[in-house]
C-alpha positions in Angstrom: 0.0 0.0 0.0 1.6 3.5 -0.8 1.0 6.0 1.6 1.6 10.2 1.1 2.5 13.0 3.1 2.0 16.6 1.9 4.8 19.4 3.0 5.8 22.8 2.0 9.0 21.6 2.0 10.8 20.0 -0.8 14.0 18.3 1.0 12.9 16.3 3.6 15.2 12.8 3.7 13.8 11.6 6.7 10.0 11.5 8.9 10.7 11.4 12.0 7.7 10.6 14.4 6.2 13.9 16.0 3.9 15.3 18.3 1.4 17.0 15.9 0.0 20.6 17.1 -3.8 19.3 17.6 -2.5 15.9 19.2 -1.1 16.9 21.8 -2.3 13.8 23.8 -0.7 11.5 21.3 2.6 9.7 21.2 5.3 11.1 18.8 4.0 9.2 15.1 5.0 9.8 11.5 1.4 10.9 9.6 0.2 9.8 5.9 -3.2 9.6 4.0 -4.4 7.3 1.2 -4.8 7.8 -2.1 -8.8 8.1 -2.2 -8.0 10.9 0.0 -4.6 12.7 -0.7 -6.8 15.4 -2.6 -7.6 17.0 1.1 -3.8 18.1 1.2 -3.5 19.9 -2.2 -2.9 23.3 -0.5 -1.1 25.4 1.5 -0.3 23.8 4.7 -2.3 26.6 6.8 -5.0 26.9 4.3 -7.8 25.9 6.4 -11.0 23.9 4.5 -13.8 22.1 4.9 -14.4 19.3 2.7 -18.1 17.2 2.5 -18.8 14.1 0.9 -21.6 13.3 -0.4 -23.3 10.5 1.3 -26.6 8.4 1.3 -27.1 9.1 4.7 -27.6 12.7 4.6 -31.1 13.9 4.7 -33.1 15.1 1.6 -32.8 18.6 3.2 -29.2 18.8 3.6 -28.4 16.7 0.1 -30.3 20.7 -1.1 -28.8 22.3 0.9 -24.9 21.4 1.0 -24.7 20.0 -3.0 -28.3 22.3 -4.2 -27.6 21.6 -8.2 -24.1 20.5 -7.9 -23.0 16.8 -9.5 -19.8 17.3 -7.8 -19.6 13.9 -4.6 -16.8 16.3 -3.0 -17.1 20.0 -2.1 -13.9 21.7 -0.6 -14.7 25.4 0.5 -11.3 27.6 1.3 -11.6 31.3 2.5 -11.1 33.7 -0.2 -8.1 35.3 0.6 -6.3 32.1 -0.4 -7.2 31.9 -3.8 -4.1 33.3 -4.8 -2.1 30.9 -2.6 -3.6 27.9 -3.8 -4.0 28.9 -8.0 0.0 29.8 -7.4 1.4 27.5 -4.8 3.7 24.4 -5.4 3.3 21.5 -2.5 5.5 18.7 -2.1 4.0 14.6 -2.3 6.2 12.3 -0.7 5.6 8.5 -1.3 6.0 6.7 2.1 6.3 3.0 2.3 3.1 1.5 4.0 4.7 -1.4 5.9 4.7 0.2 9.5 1.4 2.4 8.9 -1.6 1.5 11.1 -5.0 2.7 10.1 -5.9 5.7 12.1 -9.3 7.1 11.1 -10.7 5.3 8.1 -13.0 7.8 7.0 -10.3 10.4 6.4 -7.5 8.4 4.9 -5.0 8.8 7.9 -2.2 6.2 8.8 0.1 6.9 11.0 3.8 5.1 12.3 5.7 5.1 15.2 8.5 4.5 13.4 11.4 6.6 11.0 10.6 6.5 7.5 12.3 7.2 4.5 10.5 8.5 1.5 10.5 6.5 -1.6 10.0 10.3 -3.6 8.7 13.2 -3.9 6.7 14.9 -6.0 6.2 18.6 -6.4 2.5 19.4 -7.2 1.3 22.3 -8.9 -1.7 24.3 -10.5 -3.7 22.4 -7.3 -7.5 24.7 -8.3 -6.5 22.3 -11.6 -5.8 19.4 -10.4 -8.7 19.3 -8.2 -11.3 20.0 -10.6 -10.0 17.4 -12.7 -10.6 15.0 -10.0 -14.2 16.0 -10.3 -14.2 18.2 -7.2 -15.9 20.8 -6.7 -14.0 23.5 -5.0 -15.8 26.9 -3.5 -14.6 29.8 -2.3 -15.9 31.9 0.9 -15.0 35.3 3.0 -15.2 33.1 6.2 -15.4 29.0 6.9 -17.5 29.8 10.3 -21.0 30.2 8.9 -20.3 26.7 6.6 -18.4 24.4 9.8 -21.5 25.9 12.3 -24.2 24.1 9.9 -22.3 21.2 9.3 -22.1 20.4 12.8 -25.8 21.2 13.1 -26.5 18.6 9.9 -26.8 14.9 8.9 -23.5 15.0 7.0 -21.2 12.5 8.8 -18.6 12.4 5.9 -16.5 15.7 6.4 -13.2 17.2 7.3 -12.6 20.1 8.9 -8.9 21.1 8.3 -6.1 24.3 10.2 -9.7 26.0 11.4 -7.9 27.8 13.8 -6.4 29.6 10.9 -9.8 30.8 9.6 -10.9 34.2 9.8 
């Protein structure tokens, strides 16, 4: 299974198990995410976003509501200021081996290691607004993520991901 980790930073040789900044209550792990899922990083690490899924569970009501008349199955929504960080950023994919990952929340695609591990490469990703709309996601753009995060937490969407919040405005 290959694995991926998503960095600003194109020379890393070495992951080397962390405490991560919202875990604090966690032992030191090396992070990655699946394929299905590696679209959630493809922006700036501080960028925060919301991303939805569409489901079969969701009500009729909030199917309207969250996708109205879109086709679109995945909906990111980034502030607005970060447009131009995004449409102009390069990100960095590393490849991690899989052997030593351990599935750590299935829904969002995250595996994480106790152990050092070398990447197998990297990748530098660019044009990401491109990239994800040729995965078929929609992507949407917002003065501020609190109005959007408040109603999904009020809703019957169970499939979402709220990512860096504490950076929104």
């Amino acid at each position: 299974m290959k694995l991926f980790h998503f960095s600003s930073e194109s020379n890393i040789e070495i992951f080397r198990p962390r405490v991560k900044h919202n875990r604090k209550d966690m032992p030191p792990v090396v992070w990655a995410i699946d394929q299905e899922h590696e679209f959630t990083f493809y922006f700036p690490r501080e960028c925060p976003r919301i991303v939805i899924t569409r489901s079969d569970d969701m009500s009729d009501e909030d199917l309207t509501r969250f996708f109205g008349v879109s086709s679109a199955n995945k909906i990111v929504t980034v502030e607005t200021h970060w447009y131009k960080a995004i449409n102009e950023g390069t990100i960095y994919k590393y490849t991690l081996p899989g052997d030593s990952f351990k599935l750590f929340a299935k829904t969002a695609g995250y595996y994480i290691s106790e152990e050092t591990i070398i990447p197998e490469e990297m990748q530098p990703l660019d044009h990401l607004l491109d990239r994800l709309m040729d995965m078929n996601i929609e992507v949407r753009f917002t003065p501020s993520l609190h109005p959007l995060r408040d109603a999904i937490l009020r809703s019957s969407i169970q499939d979402f991901g709220i990512h860096r919040f504490e950076n929104a405005r």
